[in-house]
Every structure is written in structure tokens, then in C-alpha cells.
N, C-alpha and C positions, 0 to 999 in steps of 0.2 A: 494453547498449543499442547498436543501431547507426546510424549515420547515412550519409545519403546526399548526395549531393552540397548546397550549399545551395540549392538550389529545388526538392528535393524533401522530402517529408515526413521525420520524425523516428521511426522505427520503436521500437516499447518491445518488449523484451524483458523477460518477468515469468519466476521460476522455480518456477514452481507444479506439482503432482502433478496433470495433467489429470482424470486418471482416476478422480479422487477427488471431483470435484464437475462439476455440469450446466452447461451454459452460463449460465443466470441466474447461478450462483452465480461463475463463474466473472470475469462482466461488473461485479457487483458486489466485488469482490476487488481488481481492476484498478484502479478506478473510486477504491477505498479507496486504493492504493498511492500513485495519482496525488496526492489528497488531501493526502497525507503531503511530498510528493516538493513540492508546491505549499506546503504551511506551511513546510516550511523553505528556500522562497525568498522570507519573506518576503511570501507572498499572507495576508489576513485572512477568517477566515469566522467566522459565528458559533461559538460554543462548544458549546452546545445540540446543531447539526450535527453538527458532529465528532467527538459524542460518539456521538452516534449511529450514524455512519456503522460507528465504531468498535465499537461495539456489536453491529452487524448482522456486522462481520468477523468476531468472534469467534464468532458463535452459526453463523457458517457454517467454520469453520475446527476448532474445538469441540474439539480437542485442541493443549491447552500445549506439547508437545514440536513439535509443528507449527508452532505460532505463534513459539518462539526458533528454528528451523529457517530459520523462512520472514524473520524477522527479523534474522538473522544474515549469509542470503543477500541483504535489501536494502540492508542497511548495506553490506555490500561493493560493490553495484552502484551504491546511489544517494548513498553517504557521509553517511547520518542512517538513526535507528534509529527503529522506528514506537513501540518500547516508550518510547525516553527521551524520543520526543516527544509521546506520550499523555500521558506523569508531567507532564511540562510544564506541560500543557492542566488536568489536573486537578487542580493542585494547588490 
């Protein structure tokens, strides 16, 4: 992530394989990351959502080695893991 002075926005950097999905897909990926990046500060959303959200990431990521990839590289970026906060959610 990078950051810009404080009065200007907060740029995300995501490390996703562009090439491999369409902008929708794309927008909705992000959207999911944030999701994650937002529960573990402590924001509340239903359950129901999250699950779903989480749900739609998978059926657009649709390969496991992708998803510890891609989860491996958030933990390092954002210090929480989408896997062990999904466990969380659904236990």
C-alpha cells in the first residue's frame, strides 16, 4: 500500500494476476479484499454478507493454489489472513 501525503487519498495496492480476470471480476476481488481488511478493524457487517461476498471470491478465483497465493500475499500486505478470518466468521 502506498500513501500520500495526509490530504491526499490512500492508494491500495492489490497483487492480483490481471490477466486472469475482467474488470468486473477484478472490482469485485478488491471490493472482497477491502471487506476483510475492514473486519479485522473491527467494522461489523452481517454474516449472511460475508459470506457471500466470500463466496462470489471464490467462484471467481476457482483455483485453491491461487487463493493461498493470493492469501499469503495479503497477510503479508495487510497483517490478517482472509482464510483465518473466514474460519472465524463461520465457525
Amino acid at each position: 500500500m502506498s500513501k500520500k501525503n495526509n490530504t491526499q487519498e490512500v492508494v491500495q495496492e492489490y497483487f492480483l494476476d490481471y490477466e486472469l480476470f475482467d474488470t468486473t471480476e477484478i472490482i469485485k476481488i478488491t471490493a472482497f479484499y477491502k471487506l476483510i481488511v475492514d473486519i479485522n478493524k473491527g467494522k461489523s457487517f452481517k454474516k449472511e454478507d460475508i459470506i457471500n461476498k466470500y463466496n462470489e471470491y471464490r467462484s471467481i478465483i476457482n483455483n485453491k493454489s491461487l487463493e493461498k497465493k493470493y492469501d499469503s500475499e495479503f497477510e503479508k500486505l495487510y497483517n490478517c489472513s482472509i482464510y483465518k478470518t473466514m474460519q472465524n466468521i463461520l465457525k
